[in-house]
C-alpha positions, 0 to 999 in steps of 0.5 A, a space after each residue: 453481480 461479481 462479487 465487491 474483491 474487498 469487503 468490510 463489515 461491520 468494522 469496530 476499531 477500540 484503542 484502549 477504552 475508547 472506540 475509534 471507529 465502528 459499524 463500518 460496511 464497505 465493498 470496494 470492486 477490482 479496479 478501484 482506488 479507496 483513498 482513506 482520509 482524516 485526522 492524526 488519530 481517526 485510525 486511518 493507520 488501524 484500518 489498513 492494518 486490519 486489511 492486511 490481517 496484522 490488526 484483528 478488528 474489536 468487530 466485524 471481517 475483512 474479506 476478500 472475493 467474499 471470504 474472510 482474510 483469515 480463511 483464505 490467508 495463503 491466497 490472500 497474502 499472494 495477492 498483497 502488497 503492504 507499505 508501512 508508514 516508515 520505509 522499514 528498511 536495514 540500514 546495513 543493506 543496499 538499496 538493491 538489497 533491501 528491495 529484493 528483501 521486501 520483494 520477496 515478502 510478496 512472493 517476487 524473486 526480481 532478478 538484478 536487471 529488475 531490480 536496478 530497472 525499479 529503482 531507476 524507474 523510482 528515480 534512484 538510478 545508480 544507487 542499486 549498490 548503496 548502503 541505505 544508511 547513505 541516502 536521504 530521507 526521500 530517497 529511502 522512501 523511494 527504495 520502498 515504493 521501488 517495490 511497487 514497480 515489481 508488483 504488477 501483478 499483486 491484485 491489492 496495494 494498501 499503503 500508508 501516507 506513500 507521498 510522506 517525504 516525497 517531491 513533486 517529481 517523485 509524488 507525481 510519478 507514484 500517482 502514475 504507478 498507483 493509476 496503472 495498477 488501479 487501470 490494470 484491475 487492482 484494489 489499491 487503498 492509501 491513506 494521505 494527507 495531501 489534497 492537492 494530489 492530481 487523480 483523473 476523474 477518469 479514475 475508478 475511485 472511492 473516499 472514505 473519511 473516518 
């Protein structure tokens, strides 16, 4: 049997003096979405950052094919992609700029054409030369997920609440993009709010309520 590409065991999440969450074992395949749902405070928002290394947990490990993310940091952080809640972009960048910016941080170098080709195919055709500070709240959003487009080849997605300020149009076109990468062999784990999103029952997924 191949080894689960993600893994957590014994996960234990303290805020404070109060534990969040604990004793949580899970193997998440290649080629599966994880959707983590619950209430404002369940540490939906903690889980995530633990994946990613930038939370260490009060127990337990993250791993990844198997070995601890803290082992295998270099390869690890090749293979990640990671969304914030907030869009976490510089208001005095472009959108074009700020999406080469981000795409960097997970070892992409886009060219212009590809640049302007995700931000066009997020909807924001047109505002490559834009100063973030100019768009909507939407739109905003968009640049950051515009980053996703140029990740195809990233092996995991964890995102926080990516439908937060989305339309239909737009929550219907990143529900696309995260089956494609799921269909590709991916991991993706999110988090959100909506229940009325539309995944195929097709799709390889998991839910995990905390």
């Amino acid at each position: 049997m191949a080894t689960p590409a993600l893994q957590f065991r014994d996960l234990r999440c303290v805020r404070g003096d109060r534990a969040v969450f604990g004793g949580l074992d899970l193997d998440i395949p290649a080629g599966r979405l994880l959707r983590v749902t619950g209430p404002n405070g369940a540490g939906k928002t903690s889980l995530l950052r633990m994946i990613c290394g930038l939370l260490l947990p009060a127990r337990g490990e993250v791993r990844w094919h198997g070995q601890r993310i803290d082992a295998v940091r270099e390869d690890f952080h090749r293979h990640l992609v990671h969304l914030g809640h907030a869009a976490a972009l510089k208001d005095d960048l472009t959108a074009g700029e700020n999406l080469r910016a981000a795409a960097r941080l997970s070892g992409l170098d886009p060219d212009a054409a590809e640049v302007e080709s995700a931000l066009a195919a997020s909807g924001l055709r047109g505002h490559t030369g834009l100063p973030v500070r100019s768009l909507s709240q939407g739109q905003r959003r968009r640049v950051a997920l515009a980053r996703l487009v140029l990740a195809k080849s990233n092996r995991l997605w964890v995102l926080d609440e990516p439908f937060n300020a989305l339309d239909a149009a737009a929550s219907a076109w990143l529900v696309q993009l995260v089956i494609a990468q799921v269909r590709r062999g991916a991991v993706v784990v999110l988090t959100t709010h909506d229940a009325g999103l539309a995944w195929p029952e097709s799709l390889p997924q998991m839910e995990l309520a905390l």
